[in-house]
C-alpha positions in Angstrom: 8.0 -41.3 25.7 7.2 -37.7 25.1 3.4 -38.9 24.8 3.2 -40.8 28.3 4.5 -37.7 30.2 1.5 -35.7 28.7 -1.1 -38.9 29.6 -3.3 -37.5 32.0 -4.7 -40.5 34.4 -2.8 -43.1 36.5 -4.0 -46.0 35.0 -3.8 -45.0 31.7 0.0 -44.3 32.1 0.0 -47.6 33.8 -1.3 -49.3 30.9 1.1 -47.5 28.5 4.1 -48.1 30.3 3.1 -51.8 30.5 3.0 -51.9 26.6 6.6 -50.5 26.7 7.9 -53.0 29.0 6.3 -55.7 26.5 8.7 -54.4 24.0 11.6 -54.1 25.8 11.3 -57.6 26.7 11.4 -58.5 22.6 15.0 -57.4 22.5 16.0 -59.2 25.7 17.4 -61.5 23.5 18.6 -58.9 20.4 19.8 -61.9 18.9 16.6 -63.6 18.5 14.7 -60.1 18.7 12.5 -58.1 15.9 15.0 -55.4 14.4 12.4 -53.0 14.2 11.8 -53.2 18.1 15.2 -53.3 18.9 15.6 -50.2 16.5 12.7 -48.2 18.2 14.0 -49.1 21.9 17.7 -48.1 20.6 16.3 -45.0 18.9 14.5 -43.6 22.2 17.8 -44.6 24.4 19.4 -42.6 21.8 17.5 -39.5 21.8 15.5 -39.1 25.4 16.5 -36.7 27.8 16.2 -38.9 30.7 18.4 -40.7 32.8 18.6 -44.6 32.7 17.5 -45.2 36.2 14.1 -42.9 34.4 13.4 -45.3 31.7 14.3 -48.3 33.7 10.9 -46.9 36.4 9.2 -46.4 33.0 10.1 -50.0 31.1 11.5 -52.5 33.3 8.8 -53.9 35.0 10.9 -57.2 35.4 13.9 -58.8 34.9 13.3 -59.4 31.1 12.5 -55.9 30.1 15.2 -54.5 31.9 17.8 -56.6 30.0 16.2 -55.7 26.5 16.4 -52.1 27.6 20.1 -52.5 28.6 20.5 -53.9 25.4 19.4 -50.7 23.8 22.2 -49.0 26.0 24.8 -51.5 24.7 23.5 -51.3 20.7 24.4 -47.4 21.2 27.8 -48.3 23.0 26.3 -46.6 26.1 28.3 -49.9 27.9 28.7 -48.1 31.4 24.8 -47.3 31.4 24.1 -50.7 30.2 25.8 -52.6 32.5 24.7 -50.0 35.4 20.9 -51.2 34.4 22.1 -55.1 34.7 24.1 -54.7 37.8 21.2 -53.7 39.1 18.7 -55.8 38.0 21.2 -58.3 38.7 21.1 -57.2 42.3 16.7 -57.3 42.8 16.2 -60.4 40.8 18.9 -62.6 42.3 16.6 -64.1 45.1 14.0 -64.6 43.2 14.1 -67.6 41.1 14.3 -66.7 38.0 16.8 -67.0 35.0 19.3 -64.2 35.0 21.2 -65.8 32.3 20.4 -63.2 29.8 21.3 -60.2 32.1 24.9 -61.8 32.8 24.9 -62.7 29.5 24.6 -59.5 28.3 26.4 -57.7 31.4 29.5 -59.7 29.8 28.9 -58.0 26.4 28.9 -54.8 27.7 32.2 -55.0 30.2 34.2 -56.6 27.4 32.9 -54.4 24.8 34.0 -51.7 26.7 37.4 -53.5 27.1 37.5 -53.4 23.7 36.9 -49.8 22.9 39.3 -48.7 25.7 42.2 -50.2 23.8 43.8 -50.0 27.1 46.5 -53.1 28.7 45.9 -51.4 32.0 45.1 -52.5 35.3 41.1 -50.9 34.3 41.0 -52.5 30.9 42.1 -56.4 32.6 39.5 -56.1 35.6 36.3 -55.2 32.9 37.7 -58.5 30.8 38.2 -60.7 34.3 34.6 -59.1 35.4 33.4 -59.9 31.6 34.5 -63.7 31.8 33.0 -64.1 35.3 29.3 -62.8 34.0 29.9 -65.5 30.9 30.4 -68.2 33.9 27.7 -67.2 36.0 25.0 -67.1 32.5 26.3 -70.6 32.0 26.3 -71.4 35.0 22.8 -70.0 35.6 21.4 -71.9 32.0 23.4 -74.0 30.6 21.5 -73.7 27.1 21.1 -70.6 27.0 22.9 -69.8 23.4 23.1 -66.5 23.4 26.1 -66.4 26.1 28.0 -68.4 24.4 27.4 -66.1 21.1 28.3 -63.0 22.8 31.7 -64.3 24.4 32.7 -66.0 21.0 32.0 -62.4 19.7 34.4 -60.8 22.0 36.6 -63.5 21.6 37.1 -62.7 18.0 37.3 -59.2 18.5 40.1 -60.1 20.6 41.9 -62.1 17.7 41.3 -65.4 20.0 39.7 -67.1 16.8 40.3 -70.8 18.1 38.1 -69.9 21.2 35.6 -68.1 19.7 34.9 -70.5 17.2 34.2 -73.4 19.9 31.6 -70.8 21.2 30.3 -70.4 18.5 30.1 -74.3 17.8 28.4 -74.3 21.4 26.2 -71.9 20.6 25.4 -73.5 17.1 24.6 -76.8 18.8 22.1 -75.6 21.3 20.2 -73.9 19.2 21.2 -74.7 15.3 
């Protein structure tokens, strides 16, 4: 990142930041994705200076590449950015025909992964599980074979000691894409 604040011309910056948005969208699916890319995107989330709404201008050139860039956020347990970034992408891509699976998908991981750190029964901790379960539905919804949704809720199910559950999403999962 350091390196395309010091490139000099337009179109050269335009170029590089066009390379970076082709590796963000590698980890849209961190499941699926190189570790390597999802370590260098997790690495520079980790260690830049600049504000989310920054690198999304720099990487998210569509919906894809903003998800894999969230899903650096949510690999550092940066779950408020993350799901800031997908809330928002959420938002400009909705009319546009495309599949916003993977960005509810992973919106879900981050609201219920932050349920899950809070440790909280309150009124807070319920709504980011209720919101969590709602993104789930709308991924499915949205793609029906889209496996990675029903990985990420059977994950949070069994981080929530609902093993039953989280093992037929885990099945589901298993059978779209064995």
């Amino acid at each position: 990142w350091q390196a395309i604040r010091q490139v000099e011309t337009e179109q050269i910056r335009a170029q590089t930041e066009n390379v970076l948005a082709d590796i963000t969208r590698m980890v849209a699916i961190p499941v699926f994705a190189n570790d390597r890319t999802l370590d260098l995107l997790t690495n520079l989330v980790n260690s830049t200076d600049l504000k989310p709404k920054d690198l999304v201008r720099a990487f998210a050139k569509d919906a894809a590449s903003a998800v894999g860039l969230a899903n650096a956020y949510i690999e550092n347990a940066s779950y408020l950015e993350a799901i800031e970034i997908l809330s928002n992408t959420i938002e400009q891509y909705r009319d546009r025909g495309g599949d916003l699976s993977p960005a509810y998908a992973s919106r879900g991981l981050a609201r219920g992964s932050l349920a899950i750190i809070m440790k909280a029964a309150g009124e807070e901790n319920t709504k980011l599980i209720d919101d969590s379960e709602k993104d789930f539905k709308a991924a499915t919804q949205t793609n029906t074979h889209y496996p990675v949704t029903y990985i990420y809720r059977g994950a949070l199910l069994h981080q929530r000691k609902e093993y039953e559950v989280a093992l037929a999403e885990l099945n589901q999962a298993i059978e779209l894409d064995p």
